[in-house]
N, C-alpha and C positions, 0 to 999 in steps of 0.2 A: 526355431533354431536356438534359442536362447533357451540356457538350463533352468531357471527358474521356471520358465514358463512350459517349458516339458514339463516339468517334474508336478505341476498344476494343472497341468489338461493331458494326462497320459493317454486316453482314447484319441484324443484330436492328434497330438503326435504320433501317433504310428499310422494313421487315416492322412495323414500329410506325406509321411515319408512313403506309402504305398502310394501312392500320387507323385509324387516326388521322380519312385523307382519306375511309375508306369511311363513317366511325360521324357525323361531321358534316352527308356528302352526307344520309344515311337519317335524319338531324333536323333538314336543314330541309327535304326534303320532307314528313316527318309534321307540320311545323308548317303547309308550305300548303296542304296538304290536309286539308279541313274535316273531312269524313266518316270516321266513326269503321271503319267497316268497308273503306272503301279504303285508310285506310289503314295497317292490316293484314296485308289480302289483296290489296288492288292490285299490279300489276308484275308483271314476266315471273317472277320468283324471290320465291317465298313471303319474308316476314321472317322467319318461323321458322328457316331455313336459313342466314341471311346474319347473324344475329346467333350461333348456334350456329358458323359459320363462323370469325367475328370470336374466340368465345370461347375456339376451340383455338389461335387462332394468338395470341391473351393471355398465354393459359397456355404455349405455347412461349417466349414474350418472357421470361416468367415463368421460364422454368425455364434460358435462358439467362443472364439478368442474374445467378441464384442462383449457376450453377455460375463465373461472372466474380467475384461477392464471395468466394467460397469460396477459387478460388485466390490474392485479394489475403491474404485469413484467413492461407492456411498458407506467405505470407511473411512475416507479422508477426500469430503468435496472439493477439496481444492486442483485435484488432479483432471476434473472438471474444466482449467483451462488449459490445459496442455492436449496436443493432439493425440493419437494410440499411438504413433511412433515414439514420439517423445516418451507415451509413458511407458511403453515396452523399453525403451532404454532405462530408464528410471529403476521401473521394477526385476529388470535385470544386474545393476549395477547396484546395489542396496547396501552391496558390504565395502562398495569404492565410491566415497564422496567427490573427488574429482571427476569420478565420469559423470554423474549427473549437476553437477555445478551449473551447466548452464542451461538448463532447466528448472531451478528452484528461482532464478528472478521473479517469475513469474504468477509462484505463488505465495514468496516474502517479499514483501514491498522492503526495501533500504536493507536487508540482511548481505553482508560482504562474508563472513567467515564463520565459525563456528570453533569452539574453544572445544577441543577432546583430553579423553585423560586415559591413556594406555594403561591397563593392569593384567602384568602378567600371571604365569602362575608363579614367578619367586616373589613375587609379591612387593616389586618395586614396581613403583607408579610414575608414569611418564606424560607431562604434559607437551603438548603442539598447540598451534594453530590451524588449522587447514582450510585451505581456501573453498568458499562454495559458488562464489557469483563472480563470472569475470567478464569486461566486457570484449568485443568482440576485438578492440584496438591491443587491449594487453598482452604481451607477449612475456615467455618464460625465460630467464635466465639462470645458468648454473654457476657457480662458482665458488670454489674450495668445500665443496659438495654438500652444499645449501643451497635449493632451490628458491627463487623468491619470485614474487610478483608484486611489482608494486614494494606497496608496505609491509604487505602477508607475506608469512615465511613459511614455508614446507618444507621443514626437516626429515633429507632424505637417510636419518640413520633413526629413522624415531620406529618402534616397532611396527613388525607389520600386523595388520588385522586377519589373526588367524583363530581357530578352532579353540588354542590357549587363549588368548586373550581377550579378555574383558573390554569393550570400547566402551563410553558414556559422554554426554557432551556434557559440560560444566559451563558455559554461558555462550551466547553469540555477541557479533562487532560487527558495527554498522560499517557505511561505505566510507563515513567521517573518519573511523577508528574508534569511535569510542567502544566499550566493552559490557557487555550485561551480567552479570554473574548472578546464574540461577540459585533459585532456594535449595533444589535438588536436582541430584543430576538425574540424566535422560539416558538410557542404554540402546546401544546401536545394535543391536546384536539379535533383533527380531526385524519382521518383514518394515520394507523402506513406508509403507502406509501407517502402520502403528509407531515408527519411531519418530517421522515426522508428525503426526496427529498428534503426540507426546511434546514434542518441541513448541509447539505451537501453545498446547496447554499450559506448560510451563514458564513461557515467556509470558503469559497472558496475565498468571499466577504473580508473579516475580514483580511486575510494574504494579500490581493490585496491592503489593505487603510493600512496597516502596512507596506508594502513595499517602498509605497510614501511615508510615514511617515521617515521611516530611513534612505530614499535617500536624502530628505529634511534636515532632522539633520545632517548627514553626510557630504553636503553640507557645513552645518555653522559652522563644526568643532566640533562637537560636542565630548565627550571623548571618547574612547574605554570602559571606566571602567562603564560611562552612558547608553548606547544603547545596553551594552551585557545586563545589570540589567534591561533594559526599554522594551525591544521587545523580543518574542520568538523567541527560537534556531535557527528554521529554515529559519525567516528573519532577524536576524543575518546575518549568514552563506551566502546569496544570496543577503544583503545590501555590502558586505563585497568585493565579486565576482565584485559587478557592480562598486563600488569604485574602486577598483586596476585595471579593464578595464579602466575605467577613466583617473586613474593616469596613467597609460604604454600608452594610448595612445595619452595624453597629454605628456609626457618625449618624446617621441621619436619623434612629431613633433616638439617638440620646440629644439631637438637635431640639428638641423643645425643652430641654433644661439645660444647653447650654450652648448658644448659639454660635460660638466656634468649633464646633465639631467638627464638622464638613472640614472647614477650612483645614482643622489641622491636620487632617488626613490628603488632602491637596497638598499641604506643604509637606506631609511627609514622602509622601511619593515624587516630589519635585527634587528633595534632597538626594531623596534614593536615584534620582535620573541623571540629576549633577555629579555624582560622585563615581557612576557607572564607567564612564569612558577611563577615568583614570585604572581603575582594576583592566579595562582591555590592555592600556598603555605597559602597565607593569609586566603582566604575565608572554607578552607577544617579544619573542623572542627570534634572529636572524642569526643566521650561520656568520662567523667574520672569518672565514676562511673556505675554500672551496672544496676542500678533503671536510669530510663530515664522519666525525667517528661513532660507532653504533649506539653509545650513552646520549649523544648529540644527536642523534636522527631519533630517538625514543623521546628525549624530552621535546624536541621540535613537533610530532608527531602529539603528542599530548597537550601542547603548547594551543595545538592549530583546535582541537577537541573544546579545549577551555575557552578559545576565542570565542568557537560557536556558540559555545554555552550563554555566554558573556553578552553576543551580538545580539543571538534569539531571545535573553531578556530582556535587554536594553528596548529592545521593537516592541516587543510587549508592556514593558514598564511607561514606553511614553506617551503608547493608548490610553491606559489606564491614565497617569496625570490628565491627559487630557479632556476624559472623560470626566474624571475628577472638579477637574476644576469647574467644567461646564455644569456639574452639580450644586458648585458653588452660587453660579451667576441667576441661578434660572432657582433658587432657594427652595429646593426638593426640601419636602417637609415628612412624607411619608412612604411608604415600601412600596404603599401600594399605586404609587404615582406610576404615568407612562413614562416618562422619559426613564424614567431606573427601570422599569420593567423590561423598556426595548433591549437592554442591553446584555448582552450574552453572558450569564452567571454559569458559577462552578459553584457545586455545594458535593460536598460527602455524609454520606451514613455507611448504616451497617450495610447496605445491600450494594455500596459502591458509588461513584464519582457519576455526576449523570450535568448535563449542560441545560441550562432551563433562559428559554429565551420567551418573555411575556409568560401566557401560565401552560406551554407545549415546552415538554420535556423530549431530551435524548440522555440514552443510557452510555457512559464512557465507554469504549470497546478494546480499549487496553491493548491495540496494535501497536507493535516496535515501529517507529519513525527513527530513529536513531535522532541524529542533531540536523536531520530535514526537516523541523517540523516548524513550521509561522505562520502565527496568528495575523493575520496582514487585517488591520484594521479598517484598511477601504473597504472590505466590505462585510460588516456589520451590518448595513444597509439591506443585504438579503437576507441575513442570517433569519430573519423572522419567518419570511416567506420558508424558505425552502425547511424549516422547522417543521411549522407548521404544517405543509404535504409533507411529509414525514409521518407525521404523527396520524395524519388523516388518511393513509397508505391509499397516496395517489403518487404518480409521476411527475416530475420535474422537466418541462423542456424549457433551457436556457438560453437565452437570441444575446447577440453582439455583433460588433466591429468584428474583433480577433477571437480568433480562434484561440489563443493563449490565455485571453481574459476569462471566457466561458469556461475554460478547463479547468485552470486554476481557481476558480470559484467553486466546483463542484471538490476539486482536491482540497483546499483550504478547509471546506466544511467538513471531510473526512478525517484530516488531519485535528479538525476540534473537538469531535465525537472518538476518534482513534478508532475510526473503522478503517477494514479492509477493502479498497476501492480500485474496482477493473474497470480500466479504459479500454475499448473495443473500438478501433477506427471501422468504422463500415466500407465495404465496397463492393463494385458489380460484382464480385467473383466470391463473397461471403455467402455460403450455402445456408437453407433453416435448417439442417441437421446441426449445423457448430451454434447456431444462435441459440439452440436449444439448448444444447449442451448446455451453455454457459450458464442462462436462466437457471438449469435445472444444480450447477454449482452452488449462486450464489441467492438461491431461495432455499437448499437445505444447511449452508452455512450461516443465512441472514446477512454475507456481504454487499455493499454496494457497486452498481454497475451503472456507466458511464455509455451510451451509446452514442459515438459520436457519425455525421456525415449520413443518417442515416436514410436519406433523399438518394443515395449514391445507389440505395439495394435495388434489387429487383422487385418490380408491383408483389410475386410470389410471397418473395422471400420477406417484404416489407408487411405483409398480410400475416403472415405465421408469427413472427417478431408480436404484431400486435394482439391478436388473439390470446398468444402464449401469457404475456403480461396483464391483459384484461383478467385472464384466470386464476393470476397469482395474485394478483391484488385486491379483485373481490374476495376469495377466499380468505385474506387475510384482514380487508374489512369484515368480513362474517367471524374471525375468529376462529375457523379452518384450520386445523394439523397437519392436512394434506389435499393435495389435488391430484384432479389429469390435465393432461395438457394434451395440446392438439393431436400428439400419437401415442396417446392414450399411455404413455410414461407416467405411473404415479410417484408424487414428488411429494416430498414432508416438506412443512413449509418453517420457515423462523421469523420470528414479528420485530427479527432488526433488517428484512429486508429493504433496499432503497432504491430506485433505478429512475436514473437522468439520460435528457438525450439532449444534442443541443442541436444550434442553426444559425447560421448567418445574417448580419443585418448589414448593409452599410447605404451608403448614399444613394445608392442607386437603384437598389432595389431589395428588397425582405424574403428569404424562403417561407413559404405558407408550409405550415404544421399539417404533414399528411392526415385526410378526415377519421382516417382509422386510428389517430391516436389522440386526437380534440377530447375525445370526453373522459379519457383518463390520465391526461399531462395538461399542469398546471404552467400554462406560458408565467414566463417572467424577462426582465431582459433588464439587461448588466447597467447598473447606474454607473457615470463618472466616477474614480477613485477617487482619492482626498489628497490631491498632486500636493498641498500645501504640508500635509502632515507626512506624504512618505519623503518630499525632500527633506525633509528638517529631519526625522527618524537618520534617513541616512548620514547626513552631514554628522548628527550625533554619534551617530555609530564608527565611520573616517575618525573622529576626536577631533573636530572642530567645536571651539567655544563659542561662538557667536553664528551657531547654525540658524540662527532667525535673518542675519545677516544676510550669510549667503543666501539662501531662500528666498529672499526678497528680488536677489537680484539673478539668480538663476529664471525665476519664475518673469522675469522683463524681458531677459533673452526668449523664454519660449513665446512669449507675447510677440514680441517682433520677428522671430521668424513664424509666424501663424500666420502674420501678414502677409508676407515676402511669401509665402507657399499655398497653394490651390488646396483643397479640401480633402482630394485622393490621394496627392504629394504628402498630405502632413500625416494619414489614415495609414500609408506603407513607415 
């Protein structure tokens, strides 16, 4: 019933609508006809035969419309997580970004808006915002005929998207607010798979020439207070990483001619962590009146962007000192020592930003975080391991306490590589045709996948899941282009694929790692954070001067109530 999808499967449409016209004609004659046994068995042609009729030629509809999503699927994998209703809605609404908005969460991680640029045929050009991801609590208001949500505004006088007019999108805005602006623009104006497969490419584009851009500034000295205002959070954040690689590994070679080196790259990083909070202090700014006028709510809104920016380096900045200075103490002499090695480096060339932890590398994957993106330094401690399966393309299964820790650990390390990473809660009622599906997404995109709970499946369904992944992963240790998988689906494969699964640990008792996935996931399980470095981090980041202070004495109070509380009391 949907025109695009007519206008794509014209044989299955008229094969439906004769289906359609026969299944109506055969209910309202059973509705005038009283009598239960004529009708039945009245008419030239038994009912048993005309609805068995009706059922093959369903199931052929059926099996046509499949293989119509399948190949929109393998122009843009991402459509791969969404169900066929969703993407029948998708693919129907292509020329209205509102109707699919809440459906692209799902396959842009943090993407809130999209920047478009109307061109008519007089050849005035009209920019908007339009909203693409809302959650399900936000509700629309109108008033003096601006539509808003939130922060996003949809201007209901801005042109409509017609026949005349030209759309393109000119950058996308995170949930934060902050804003990307592409190298070039995207044109909406072909089918909803190529113009998102386009957006994707361009945003991927855009963080890759931003990245040379702030290695280049950073280069010539450019200021901290310039490059956090000039570039997005998250090449910030990753300009930031490959400098202080730079500087440590420049200090500690030139440390054998001159044995303050280290040092003074410890204290320059200490200066730079000292001086951080005050740049939060300055720019954070509060309404002094309760009417908020729109100049007001635009620099507030900008105000809260720069916070983050501010925050997410400060957390990063006092990894680094820290690490730093433990360089100092422990008198690293060369590059090729473990301790500099364990720790998670950034370097750029011509082929792009890649994270190299000990001598296993990952390639940057240039996903939009917006200003979601933290390098949470408690755990550097796996960073090694789950590198290394990685590189060795095996599975990750990760055991803990909480369920929050295991996750955020697998999201953490996405968030460092800038990949694309699905989280999949498992449950009784999870089919292997969707598991496959998903597999079959994020091994011809190379994104990673997260299976969590996955004890909850069925023996069936938990056998298919494992097979499936035995096939991709060998294949992709053999250096494999392509597979089949258990229903004989052949799949192209990408050698950035990742796939975690986790599991429960606590006092009482351990989930044992199904035997069907023992020999191709690597168990690991979640060390203690570094409580001493994220209190102090925070205190830093509040704008307290004497964060070692506090810390000391926050960290007495958890001591004494450790005491005061049972093991399972302190674990919730």
């Amino acid at each position: 019933s949907l025109p695009a999808t007519r206008h794509q499967l014209p044989h299955e449409t008229k094969r439906f609508h004769v289906i359609d016209k026969t299944w109506s004609k055969l209910m309202k004659r059973s509705f005038e006809t009283k009598n239960l046994i004529q009708c039945c068995h009245g008419g030239d042609t038994p009912k048993g035969t005309i609805l068995s009729h009706l059922s093959d030629q369903l199931d052929y509809c059926q099996r046509s419309l499949g293989d119509y999503l399948n190949d929109k699927r393998k122009l843009f994998p991402r459509f791969y997580y969404i169900s066929d209703s969703m993407l029948l809605a998708v693919l129907s609404s292509y020329h209205n970004i509102e109707d699919i908005s809440p459906y692209i969460r799902a396959m842009f991680k943090n993407t809130h808006s999209v920047v478009l640029s109307y061109s008519a045929d007089s050849g005035q050009d009209e920019q908007c915002q339009t909203h693409l991801v809302a959650n399900s609590s936000q509700t629309l208001t109108v008033t003096d005929g601006m539509t808003s949500v939130d922060d996003v505004t949809l201007y209901s006088d801005a042109p409509a998207w017609t026949g005349g007019t030209t759309v393109t999108a000119i950058g996308i805005s995170s949930v934060e607010g902050e804003v990307l602006n592409f190298n070039r623009e995207v044109s909406l104006t072909e089918g909803v798979e190529v113009w998102l497969n386009g957006l994707l490419t361009v945003t991927q584009e855009t963080l890759t020439d931003r990245i040379y851009e702030i290695d280049r500034d950073m280069k010539k000295g450019i200021s901290v207070e310039d490059y956090v205002h000039t570039y997005p959070c998250q090449v910030v954040l990753l300009g930031f990483c490959i400098q202080w690689t730079r500087d440590c590994e420049t200090a500690i070679l030139d440390n054998k001619t001159d044995r303050r080196a280290v040092l003074n790259v410890a204290k320059k990083y200490s200066s730079f962590v000292n001086k951080m909070p005050a740049f939060i202090s300055r720019i954070y700014q509060k309404p002094k009146t309760l009417e908020v006028k729109p100049d007001e709510a635009k620099m507030m809104k900008d105000n809260r962007v720069a916070v983050a920016k501010w925050e997410n380096l400060l957390s990063l900045a006092i990894n680094a000192r820290e690490v730093t200075e433990d360089f100092q103490r422990k008198k690293i002499k060369e590059i090729t020592d473990f301790e500099w090695l364990k720790n998670p480096r950034y370097y750029l060339d011509d082929n792009g930003a890649k994270l190299v932890v000990s001598e296993y590398s990952v390639n940057y994957g240039c996903e939009y975080f917006g200003c979601n993106q933290t390098l949470n330094p408690q755990r550097d401690k796996n960073t090694l391991v789950l590198v290394k399966a990685i590189n060795q393309c095996t599975g990750v299964a990760i055991s803990g306490e909480s369920p929050v820790s295991r996750e955020e650990t697998v999201r953490n390390l996405a968030s460092m590589c800038g990949r694309f990473l699905l989280t999949l809660h498992c449950s009784s009622q999870t089919t292997s045709e969707s598991l496959i599906k998903v597999l079959t997404g994020l091994s011809e995109e190379g994104s990673w996948g997260c299976f969590s709970h996955v004890l909850r499946l069925s023996e069936e369904t938990l056998q298919v899941l494992a097979q499936c992944i035995h096939i991709i992963l060998g294949n992709l240790q053999q250096k494999n282009e392509e597979c089949s998988l258990v229903n004989g689906q052949v799949v192209s494969l990408n050698s950035n694929f990742a796939v975690f699964t986790t599991k429960t640990t606590n006092f009482y008792r351990t989930e044992p790692l199904p035997d069907c996935l023992k020999g191709m996931f690597r168990l690991i399980s979640i060390s203690n954070p570094n409580i001493n470095l994220i209190i102090k981090t925070l205190m830093t980041i509040l704008g307290f001067k004497s964060g070692k202070i506090l810390m000391d004495r926050l960290l007495m109070v958890k001591k004494l109530t450790a005491l005061q509380l049972k093991p399972k009391d302190l674990s919730t």
